[in-house]
N, C-alpha and C positions, 0 to 999 in steps of 0.2 A: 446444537444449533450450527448453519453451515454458514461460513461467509462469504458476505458479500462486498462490490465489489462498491453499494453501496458504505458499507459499516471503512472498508478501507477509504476511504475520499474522507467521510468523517476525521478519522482518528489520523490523517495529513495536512487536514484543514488548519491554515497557521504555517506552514512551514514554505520558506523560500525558496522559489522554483529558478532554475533547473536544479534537481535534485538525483541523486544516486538512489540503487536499492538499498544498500547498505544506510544510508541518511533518511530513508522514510522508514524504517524498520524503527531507527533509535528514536525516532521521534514519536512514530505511532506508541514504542513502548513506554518513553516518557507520558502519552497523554491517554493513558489506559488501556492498550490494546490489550486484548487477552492474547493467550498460548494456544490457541487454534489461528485467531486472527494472524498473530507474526507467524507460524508456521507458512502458512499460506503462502505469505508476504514473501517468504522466503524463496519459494518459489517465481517471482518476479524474476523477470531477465536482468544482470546487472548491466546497466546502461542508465546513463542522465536521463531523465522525465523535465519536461518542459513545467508540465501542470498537471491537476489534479483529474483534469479529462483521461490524459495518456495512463496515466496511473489504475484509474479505473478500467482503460479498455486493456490494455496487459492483463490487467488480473483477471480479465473476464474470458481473453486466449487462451491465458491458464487452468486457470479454475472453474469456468465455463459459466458463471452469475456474477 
């Protein structure tokens, strides 16, 4: 299964914004992320995110869904 950009906003959903990459990773992995998801994740630009909008449309620069 390929992720998305949906499945990332999910598994951030809860956490206090502005946030880092490195702080949406440990959080998504606390609230079930799998090892394809944070892979991804990983690939986020490290820079503070406002919200869970900015979050999703990074991922979608990245990883193109």
């Amino acid at each position: 299964m390929q992720s998305t950009h949906m499945q990332v906003q999910k598994k951030v959903a809860g956490i206090h914004f502005p946030a880092t990459r490195t702080s949406l990773i440990e959080f998504a992995k606390r609230n079930g992320a799998d090892a394809e998801l944070l892979q991804c994740m990983r690939k986020l630009p490290e820079r503070t995110y406002d919200g869970p909008n900015e979050v999703g449309a990074a991922f979608v620069d990245v990883i193109g869904q």
